[in-house]
C-alpha positions in Angstrom: 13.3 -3.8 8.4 10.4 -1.9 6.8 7.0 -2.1 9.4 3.5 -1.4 8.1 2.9 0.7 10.8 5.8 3.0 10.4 6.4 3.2 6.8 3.5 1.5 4.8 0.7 2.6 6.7 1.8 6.4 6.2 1.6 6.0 2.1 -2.0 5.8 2.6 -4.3 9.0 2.3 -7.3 9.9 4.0 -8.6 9.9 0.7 -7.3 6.5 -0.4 -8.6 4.9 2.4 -11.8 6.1 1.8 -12.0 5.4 -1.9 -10.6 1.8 -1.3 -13.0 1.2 1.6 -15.5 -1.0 -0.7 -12.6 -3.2 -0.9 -11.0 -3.5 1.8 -9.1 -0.9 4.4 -5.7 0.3 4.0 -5.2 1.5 7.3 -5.5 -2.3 8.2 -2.1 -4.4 8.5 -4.1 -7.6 8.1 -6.2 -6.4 5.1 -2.9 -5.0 3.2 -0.9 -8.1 3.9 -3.7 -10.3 2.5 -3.8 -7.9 -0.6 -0.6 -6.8 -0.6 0.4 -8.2 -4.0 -2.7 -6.7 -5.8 -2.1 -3.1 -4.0 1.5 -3.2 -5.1 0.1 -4.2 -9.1 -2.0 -1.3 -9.0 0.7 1.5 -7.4 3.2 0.0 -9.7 1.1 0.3 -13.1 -0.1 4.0 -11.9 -4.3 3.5 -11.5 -3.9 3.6 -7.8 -4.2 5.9 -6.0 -6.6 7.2 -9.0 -5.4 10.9 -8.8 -2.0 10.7 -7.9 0.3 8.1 -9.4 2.9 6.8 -6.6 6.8 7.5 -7.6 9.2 5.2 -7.7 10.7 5.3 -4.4 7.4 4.4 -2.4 6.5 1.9 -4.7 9.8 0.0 -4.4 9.3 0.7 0.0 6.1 -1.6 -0.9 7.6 -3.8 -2.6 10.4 -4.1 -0.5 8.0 -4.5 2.4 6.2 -7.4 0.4 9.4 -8.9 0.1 10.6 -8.9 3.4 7.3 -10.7 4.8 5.0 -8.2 5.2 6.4 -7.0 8.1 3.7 -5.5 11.1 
């Protein structure tokens, strides 16, 4: 089972968190649960993080997260 603390939380930057702090904070499990489906858009399509583009195996651990229930 994928966790948020262990697996998800760890995708995030210093730097993402910051830049995404207007938002909402991706260090948060409640915050990235509730937006989950928006984050996981954006990682997916490439404009998230905006200098970095995700590759495919940590966008599908998101998604696979998402899918599981959002695990904490």
């Amino acid at each position: 089972m994928i966790g948020f603390e262990a697996q998800i939380k760890p995708l995030f930057r210093d730097r993402d968190r910051l830049e995404m702090d207007y938002a909402f904070d991706l260090w948060s499990y409640e915050e990235v649960k509730e937006w989950a489906e928006g984050i996981y858009e954006r990682v997916a399509d490439g404009t998230m993080p905006c200098d970095e583009p995700w590759d495919a195996e940590r966008v599908q651990l998101l998604r696979d997260w998402i899918d599981q229930g959002c695990q904490p």
